[in-house]
Structures are given as structure tokens and as C-alpha cells.
Rosetta silent file (secondary structure, phi, psi, omega in degrees, C-alpha in Angstrom):
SEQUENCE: XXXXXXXXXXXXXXXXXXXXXXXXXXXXXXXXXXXXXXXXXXXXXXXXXXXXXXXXXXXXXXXXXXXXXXXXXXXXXXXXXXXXXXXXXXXXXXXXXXXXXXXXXXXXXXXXXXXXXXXXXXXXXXXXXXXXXXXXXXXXXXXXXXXXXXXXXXXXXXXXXXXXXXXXXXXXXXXXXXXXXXXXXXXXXXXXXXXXXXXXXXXXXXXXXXXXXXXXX
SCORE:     score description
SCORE:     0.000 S_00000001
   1 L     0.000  -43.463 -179.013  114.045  110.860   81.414 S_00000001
   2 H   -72.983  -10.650 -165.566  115.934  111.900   84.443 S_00000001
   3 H  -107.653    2.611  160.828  112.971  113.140   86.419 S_00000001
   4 H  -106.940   20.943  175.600  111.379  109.741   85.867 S_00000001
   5 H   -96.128  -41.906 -170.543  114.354  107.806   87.331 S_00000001
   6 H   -64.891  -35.343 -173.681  113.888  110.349   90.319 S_00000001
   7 H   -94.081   -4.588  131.204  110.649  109.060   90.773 S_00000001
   8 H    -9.535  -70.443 -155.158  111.654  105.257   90.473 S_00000001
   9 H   -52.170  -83.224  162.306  114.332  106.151   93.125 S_00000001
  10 H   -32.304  -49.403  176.148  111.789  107.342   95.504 S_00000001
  11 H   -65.169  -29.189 -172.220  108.994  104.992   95.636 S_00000001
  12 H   -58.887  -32.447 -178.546  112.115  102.209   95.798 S_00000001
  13 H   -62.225  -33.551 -172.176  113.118  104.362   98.649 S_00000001
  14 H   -97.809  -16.450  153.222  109.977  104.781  100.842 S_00000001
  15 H   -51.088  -52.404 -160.985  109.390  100.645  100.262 S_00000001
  16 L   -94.423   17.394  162.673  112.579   99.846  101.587 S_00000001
  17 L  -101.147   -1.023 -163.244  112.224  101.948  104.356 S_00000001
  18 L  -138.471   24.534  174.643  108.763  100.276  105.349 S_00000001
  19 L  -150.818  119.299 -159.887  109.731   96.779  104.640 S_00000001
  20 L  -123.156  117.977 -163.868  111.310   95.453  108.210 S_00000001
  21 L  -136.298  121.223  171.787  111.887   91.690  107.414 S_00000001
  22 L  -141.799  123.558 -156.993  113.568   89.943  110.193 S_00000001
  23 L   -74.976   10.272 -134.632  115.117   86.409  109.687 S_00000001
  24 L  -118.083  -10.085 -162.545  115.738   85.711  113.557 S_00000001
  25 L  -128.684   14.150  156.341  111.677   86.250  113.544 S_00000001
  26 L   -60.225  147.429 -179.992  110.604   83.638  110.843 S_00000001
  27 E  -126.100  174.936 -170.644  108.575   81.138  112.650 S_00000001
  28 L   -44.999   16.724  167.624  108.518   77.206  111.845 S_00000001
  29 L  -151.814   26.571  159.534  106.482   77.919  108.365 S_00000001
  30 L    54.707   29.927 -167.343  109.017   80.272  107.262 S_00000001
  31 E  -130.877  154.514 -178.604  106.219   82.992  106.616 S_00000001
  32 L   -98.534  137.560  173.095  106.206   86.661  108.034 S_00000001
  33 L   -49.451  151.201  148.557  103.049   88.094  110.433 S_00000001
  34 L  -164.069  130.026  144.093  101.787   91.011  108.824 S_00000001
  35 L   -20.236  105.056  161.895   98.998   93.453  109.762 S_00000001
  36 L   -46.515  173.856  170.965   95.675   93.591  107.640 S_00000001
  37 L   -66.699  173.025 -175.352   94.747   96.858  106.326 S_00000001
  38 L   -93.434  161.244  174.874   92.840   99.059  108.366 S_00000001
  39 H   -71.022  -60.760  167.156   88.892   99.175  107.840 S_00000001
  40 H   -65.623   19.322  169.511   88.057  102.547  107.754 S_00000001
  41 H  -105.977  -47.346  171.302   91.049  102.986  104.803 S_00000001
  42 H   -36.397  -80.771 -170.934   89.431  100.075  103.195 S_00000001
  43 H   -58.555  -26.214  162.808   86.077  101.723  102.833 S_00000001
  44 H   -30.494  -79.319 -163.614   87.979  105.020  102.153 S_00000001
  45 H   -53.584  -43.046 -178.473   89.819  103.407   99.093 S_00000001
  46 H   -78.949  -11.068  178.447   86.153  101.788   97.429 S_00000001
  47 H   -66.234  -68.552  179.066   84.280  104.978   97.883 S_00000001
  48 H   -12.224  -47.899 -159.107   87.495  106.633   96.375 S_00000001
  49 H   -89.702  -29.820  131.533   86.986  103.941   93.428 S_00000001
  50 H    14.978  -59.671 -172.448   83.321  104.670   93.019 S_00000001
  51 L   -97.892   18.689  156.990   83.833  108.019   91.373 S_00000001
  52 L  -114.456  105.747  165.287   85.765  106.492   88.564 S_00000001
  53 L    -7.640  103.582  172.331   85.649  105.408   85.310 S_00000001
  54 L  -150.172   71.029 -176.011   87.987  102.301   84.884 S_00000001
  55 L   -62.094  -31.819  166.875   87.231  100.370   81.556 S_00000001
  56 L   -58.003  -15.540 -163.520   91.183   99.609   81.808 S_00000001
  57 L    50.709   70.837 -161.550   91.048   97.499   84.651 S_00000001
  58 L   -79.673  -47.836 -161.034   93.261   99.548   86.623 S_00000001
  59 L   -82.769    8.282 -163.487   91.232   99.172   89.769 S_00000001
  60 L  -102.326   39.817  151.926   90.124   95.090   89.337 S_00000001
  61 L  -114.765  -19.666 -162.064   92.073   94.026   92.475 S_00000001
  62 L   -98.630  119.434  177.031   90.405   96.455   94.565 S_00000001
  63 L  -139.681  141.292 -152.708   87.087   94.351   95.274 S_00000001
  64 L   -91.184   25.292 -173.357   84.604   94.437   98.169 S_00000001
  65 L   -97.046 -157.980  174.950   84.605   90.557   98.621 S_00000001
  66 L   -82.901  -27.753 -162.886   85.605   87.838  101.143 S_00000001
  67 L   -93.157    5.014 -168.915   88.828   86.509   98.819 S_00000001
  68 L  -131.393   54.343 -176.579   89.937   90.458   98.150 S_00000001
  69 L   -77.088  -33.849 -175.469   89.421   92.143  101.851 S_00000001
  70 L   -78.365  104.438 -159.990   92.938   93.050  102.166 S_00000001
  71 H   -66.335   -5.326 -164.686   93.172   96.198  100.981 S_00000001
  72 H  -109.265   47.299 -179.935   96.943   95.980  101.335 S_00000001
  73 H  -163.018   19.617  177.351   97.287   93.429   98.854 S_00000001
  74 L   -99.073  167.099  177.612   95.197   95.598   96.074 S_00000001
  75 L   -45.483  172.759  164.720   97.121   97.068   93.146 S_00000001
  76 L    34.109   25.447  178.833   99.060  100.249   93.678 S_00000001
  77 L  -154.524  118.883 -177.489   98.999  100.283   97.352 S_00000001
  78 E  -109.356  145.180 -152.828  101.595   99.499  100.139 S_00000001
  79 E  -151.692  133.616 -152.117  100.856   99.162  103.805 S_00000001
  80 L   -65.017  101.440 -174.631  102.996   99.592  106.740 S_00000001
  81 L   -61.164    7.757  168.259  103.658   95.731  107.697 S_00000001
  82 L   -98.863  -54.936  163.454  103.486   96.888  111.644 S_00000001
  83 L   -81.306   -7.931 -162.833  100.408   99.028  111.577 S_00000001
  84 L    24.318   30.612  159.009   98.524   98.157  108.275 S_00000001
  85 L   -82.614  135.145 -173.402   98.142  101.785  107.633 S_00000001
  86 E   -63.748  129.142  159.731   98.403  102.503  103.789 S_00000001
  87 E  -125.637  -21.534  137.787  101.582  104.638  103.021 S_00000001
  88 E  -107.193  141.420  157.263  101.455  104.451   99.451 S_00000001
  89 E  -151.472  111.666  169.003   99.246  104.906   96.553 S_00000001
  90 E   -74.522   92.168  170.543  100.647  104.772   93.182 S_00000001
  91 L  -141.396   70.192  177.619   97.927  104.690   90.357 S_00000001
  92 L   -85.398  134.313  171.088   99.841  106.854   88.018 S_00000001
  93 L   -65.426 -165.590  163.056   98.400  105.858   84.047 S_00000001
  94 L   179.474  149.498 -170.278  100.128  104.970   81.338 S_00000001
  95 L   -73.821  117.869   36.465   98.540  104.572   78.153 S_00000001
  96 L  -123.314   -7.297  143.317   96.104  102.957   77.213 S_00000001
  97 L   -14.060  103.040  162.963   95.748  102.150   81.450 S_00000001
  98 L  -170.284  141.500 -157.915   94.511  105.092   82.538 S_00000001
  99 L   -88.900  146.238  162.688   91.813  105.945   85.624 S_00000001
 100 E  -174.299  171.151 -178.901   89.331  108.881   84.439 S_00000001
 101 L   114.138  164.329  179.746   86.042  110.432   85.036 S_00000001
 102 L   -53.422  125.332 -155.977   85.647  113.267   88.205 S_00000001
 103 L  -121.289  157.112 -176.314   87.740  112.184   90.754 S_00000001
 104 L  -134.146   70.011 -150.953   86.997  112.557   94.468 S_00000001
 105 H   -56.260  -33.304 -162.806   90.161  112.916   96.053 S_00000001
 106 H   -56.594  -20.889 -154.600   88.102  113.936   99.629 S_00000001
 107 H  -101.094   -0.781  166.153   86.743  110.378  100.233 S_00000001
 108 H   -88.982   20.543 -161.191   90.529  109.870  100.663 S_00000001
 109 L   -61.571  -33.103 -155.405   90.283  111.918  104.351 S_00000001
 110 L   -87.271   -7.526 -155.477   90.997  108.361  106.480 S_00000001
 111 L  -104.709   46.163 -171.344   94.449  107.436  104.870 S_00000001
 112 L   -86.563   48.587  157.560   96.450  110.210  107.259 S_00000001
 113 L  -134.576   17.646 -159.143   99.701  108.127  107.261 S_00000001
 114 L   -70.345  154.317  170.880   99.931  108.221  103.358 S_00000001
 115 L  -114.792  -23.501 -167.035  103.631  109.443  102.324 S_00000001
 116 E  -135.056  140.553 -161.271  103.298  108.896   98.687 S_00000001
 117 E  -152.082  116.710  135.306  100.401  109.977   96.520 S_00000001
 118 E  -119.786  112.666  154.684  100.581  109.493   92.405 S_00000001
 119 L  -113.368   44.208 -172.727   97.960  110.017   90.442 S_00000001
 120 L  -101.183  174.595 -177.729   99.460  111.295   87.432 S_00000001
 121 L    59.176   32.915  170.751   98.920  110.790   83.858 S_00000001
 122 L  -104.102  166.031  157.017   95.056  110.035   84.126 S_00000001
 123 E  -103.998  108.342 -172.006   91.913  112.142   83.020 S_00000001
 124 L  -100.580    5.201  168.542   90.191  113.667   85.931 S_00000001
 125 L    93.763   -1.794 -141.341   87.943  115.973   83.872 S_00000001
 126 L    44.872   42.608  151.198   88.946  119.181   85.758 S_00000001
 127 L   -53.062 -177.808 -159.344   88.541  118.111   89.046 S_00000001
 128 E  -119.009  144.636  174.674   89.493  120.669   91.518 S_00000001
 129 L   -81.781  125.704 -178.647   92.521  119.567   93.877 S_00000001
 130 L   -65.133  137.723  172.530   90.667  119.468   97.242 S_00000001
 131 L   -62.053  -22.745  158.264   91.397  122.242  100.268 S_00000001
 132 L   -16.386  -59.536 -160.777   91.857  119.061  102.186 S_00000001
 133 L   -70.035    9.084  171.349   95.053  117.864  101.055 S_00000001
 134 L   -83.780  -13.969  173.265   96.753  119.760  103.375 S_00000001
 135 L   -81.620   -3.018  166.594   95.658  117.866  105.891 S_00000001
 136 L   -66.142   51.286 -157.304   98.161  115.030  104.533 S_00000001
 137 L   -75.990    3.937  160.091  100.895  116.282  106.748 S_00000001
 138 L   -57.278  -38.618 -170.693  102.862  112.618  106.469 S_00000001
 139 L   -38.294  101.997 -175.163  102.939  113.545  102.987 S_00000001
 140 L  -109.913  -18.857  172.234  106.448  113.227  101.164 S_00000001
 141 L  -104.656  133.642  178.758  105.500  112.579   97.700 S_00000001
 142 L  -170.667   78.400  164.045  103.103  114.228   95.740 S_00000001
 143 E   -85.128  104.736  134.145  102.225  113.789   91.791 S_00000001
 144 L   -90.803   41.086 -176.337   99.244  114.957   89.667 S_00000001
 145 L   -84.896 -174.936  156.991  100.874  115.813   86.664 S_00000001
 146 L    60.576   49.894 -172.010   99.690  115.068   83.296 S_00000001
 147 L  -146.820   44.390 -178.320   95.914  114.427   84.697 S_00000001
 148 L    34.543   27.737 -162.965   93.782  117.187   83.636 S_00000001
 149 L   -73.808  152.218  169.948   92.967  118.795   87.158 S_00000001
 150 E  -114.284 -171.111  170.751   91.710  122.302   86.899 S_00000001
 151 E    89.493 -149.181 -166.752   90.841  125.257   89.545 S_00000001
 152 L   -91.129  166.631  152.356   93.561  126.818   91.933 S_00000001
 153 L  -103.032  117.530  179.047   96.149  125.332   93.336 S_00000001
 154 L   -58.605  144.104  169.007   95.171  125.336   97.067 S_00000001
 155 H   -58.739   -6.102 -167.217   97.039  127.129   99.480 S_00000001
 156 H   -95.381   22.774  145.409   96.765  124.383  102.100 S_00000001
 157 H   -45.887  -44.806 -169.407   99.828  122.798  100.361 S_00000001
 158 L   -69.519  -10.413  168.862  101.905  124.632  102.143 S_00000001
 159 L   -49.688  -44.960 -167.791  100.818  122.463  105.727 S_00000001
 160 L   -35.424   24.789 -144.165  102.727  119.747  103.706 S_00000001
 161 L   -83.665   18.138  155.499  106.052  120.366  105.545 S_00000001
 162 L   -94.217   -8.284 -164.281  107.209  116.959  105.091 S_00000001
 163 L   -88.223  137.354 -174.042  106.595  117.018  101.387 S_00000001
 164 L  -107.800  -34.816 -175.639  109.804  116.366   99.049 S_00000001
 165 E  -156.599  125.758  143.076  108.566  116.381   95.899 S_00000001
 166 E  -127.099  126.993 -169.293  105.534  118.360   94.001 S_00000001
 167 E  -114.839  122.788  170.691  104.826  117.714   90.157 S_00000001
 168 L  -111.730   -9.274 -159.002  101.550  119.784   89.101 S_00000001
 169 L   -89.191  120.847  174.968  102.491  120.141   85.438 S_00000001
 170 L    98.136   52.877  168.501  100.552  119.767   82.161 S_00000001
 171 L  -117.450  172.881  168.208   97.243  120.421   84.060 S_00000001
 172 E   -83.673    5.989  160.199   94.404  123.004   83.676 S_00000001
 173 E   -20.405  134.504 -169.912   95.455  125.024   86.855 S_00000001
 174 E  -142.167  170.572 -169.121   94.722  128.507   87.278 S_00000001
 175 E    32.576 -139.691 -145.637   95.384  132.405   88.900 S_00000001
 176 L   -86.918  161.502  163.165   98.353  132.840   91.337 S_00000001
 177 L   -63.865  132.981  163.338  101.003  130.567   92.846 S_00000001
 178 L   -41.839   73.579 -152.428  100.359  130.210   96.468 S_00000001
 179 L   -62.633   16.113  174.604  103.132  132.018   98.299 S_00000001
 180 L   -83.521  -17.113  171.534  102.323  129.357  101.076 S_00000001
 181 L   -79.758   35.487 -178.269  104.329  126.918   99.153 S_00000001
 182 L  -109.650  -19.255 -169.297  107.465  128.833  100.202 S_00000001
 183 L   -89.514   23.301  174.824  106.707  127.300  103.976 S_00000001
 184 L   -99.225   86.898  177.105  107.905  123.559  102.054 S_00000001
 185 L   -77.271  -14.798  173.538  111.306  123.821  103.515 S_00000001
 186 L  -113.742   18.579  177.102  112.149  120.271  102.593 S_00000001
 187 L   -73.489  126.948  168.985  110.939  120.372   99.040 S_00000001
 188 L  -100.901  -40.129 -175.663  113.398  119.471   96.665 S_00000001
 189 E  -134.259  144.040 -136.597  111.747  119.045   93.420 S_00000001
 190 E  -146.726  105.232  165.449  109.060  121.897   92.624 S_00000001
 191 E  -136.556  112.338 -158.709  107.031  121.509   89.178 S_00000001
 192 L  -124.682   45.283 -155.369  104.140  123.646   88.644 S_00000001
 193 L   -91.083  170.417  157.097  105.093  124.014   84.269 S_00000001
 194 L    55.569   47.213  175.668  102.667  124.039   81.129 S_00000001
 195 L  -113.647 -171.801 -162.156   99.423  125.324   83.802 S_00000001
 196 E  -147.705   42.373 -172.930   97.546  128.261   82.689 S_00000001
 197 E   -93.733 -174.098 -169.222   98.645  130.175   85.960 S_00000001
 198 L  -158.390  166.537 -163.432   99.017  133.467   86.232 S_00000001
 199 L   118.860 -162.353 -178.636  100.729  136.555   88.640 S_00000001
 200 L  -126.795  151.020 -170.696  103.938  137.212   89.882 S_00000001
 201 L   -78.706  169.172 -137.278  105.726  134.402   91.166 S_00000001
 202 L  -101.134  139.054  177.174  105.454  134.829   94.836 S_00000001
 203 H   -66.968    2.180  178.938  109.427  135.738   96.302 S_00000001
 204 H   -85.408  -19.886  169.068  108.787  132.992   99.048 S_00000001
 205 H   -54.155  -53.876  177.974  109.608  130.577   96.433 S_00000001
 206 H   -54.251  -22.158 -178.858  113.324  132.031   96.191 S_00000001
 207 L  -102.269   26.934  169.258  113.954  130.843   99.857 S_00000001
 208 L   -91.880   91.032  173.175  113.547  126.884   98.984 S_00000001
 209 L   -70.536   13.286  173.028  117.034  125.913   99.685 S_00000001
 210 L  -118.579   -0.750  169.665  116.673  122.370   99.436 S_00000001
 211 L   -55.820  125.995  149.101  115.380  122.816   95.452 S_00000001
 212 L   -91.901  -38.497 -174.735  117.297  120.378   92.890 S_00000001
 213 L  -115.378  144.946  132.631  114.490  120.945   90.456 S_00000001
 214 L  -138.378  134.807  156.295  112.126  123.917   89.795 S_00000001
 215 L  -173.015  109.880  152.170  110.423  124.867   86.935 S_00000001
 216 L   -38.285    4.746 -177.847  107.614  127.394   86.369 S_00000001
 217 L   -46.769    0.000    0.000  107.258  127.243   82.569 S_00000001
């Protein structure tokens, strides 16, 4: 219960840090400018939606027409009201909601101002978590748990050196903990439980001073 009030906490946190609303800059029809989405994010996000199953209608805002272009007006996704670069996407499930089929996190390469990433509690099939995601180096947030990813966990987490929070747990994950996640010096909450990993846990771990949570189960 408490670690899903932590995540509450956060997304309310990185909204209200990205929502700049100034009344001195209302103009005579009392409505605020805002920045469309970007293009090349756009097409990013429907390829993304492409490789998924989604008989729930998780995804049936995001639509390639003239009345749904703004990608920053689609479900799950908030966009910097200066720049209309996406900084969050939230499409965590929840029963019976839930995104599923082989997911193809890679077609997500254009969205390098995202801060928050959830995609937990879905069925991905045992997709592989992409070598890629290290190139998210905005990245402050970061949930797959409960979403059936398999493979390794790549080492190119540890680029992430903005990242605050990684939940990996109740996945199909496999062989050693990276000891490149030891280079997350601002990670605070660190969940890599109920995996099928295996090793010694790497001693690089022991020097994340900024952990409130870990656990390794």
C-alpha cells in the first residue's frame, strides 16, 4: 500500500512541476497557449501502439485522425506545455484494462525528454527490455513491474543517472544483477523482487546512499 502512494506522490510531483500556468498571461478568452505535440513523438507513440493487443480500449484516444492529432491530449500522456515534448507515459494496467501482446519498447527511441515511464501490470509475453533504454537519460521514473518481461536486465540502466525510482518485480527476468546499476546515485527506490535472477548481488549496490526502498527477494 505504501509503495503505491509513493508512486501517486510522484507522478503528482513531476505534473506539478511541468504545469506553469500564469494568470498575468491569460489573454481576453481566458484560455492558455499551449504547444502541440511534437510529430516525430506522434508517429513514435502509433508505431509503439501497433505492436499491441488492446481489446480493453486502453489505447482508443490515441488515433491517427484529424479530430485526435494531438498526441498530448491522448490517454496516459503529458506534454511539456512550453515545448510539447512528451514527459510522461503512464499506461500502467489494472484489471481487466490491461495492454498485452509483444511489446516494442524501441519504436519509443524519439521521446528523449520522457521522465516518467509506467508500464506495469500488463502482459508483454516476455518481451526483452531493450539495450536502448539507457539512452533515456531524462529518465526519473521507471516501472515494469508486474508485466511479464523476460531476458536480462540490461546493463545500460545504469546511463540512467537521473533515475529515482526502478520497480522490475514479478517479471520473468533472468542471470546476474548488473553491477552498473550501482552508478544510479540518485536512486531511491530499487525493486528487482520475485525475478528468476540469479548470482551474487553485485557490492556496487551497497554504495546507493540515497536508497529508502530496496528489495532483492
Amino acid at each position: 500500500m505504501g509503495g503505491y502512494f509513493v508512486k501517486i506522490l510522484f507522478a503528482l510531483l513531476v505534473c506539478f512541476l511541468h504545469t506553469e500556468i500564469s494568470i498575468l498571461g491569460l489573454n481576453s478568452t481566458s484560455e492558455i497557449s499551449r504547444v502541440k505535440c511534437i510529430e516525430s513523438e506522434r508517429q513514435a507513440l502509433l508505431n509503439f501502439k501497433r505492436g499491441l493487443v488492446n481489446d480493453s480500449g486502453m489505447l482508443s484516444t490515441w488515433r491517427d485522425d484529424e479530430n485526435n492529432r494531438d498526441c498530448c491530449k491522448w490517454k496516459g500522456l503529458q506534454c511539456n506545455n512550453e515545448t510539447g515534448h512528451v514527459y510522461m507515459l503512464d499506461l500502467h494496467g489494472h484489471y481487466p484494462q490491461r495492454l498485452s501482446g509483444l511489446i516494442n519498447i524501441s519504436s519509443l527511441i524519439d521521446l528523449q525528454n520522457i521522465e516518467y515511464l509506467n508500464l506495469s501490470n500488463n502482459d508483454f509475453e516476455g518481451s526483452y527490455i531493450p539495450k536502448f533504454m539507457g539512452s533515456f537519460t531524462n529518465l526519473k521514473y521507471l516501472d515494469l513491474s508486474w508485466s511479464r518481461f523476460g531476458g536480462r536486465i540490461p546493463y545500460e540502466l545504469g546511463n540512467l543517472s537521473k533515475l529515482e525510482y526502478l520497480d522490475l518485480k514479478w517479471n520473468s527476468l533472468d542471470g546476474a544483477i548488473p553491477s552498473q546499476l550501482g552508478k544510479l546515485t540518485s536512486l531511491q527506490h530499487l525493486d528487482l523482487s520475485l525475478n528468476s535472477l540469479s548470482g551474487e548481488i553485485p557490492s556496487e549496490v551497497g554504495v546507493l546512499t540515497s536508497l529508502q526502498h530496496l528489495d532483492l527477494s
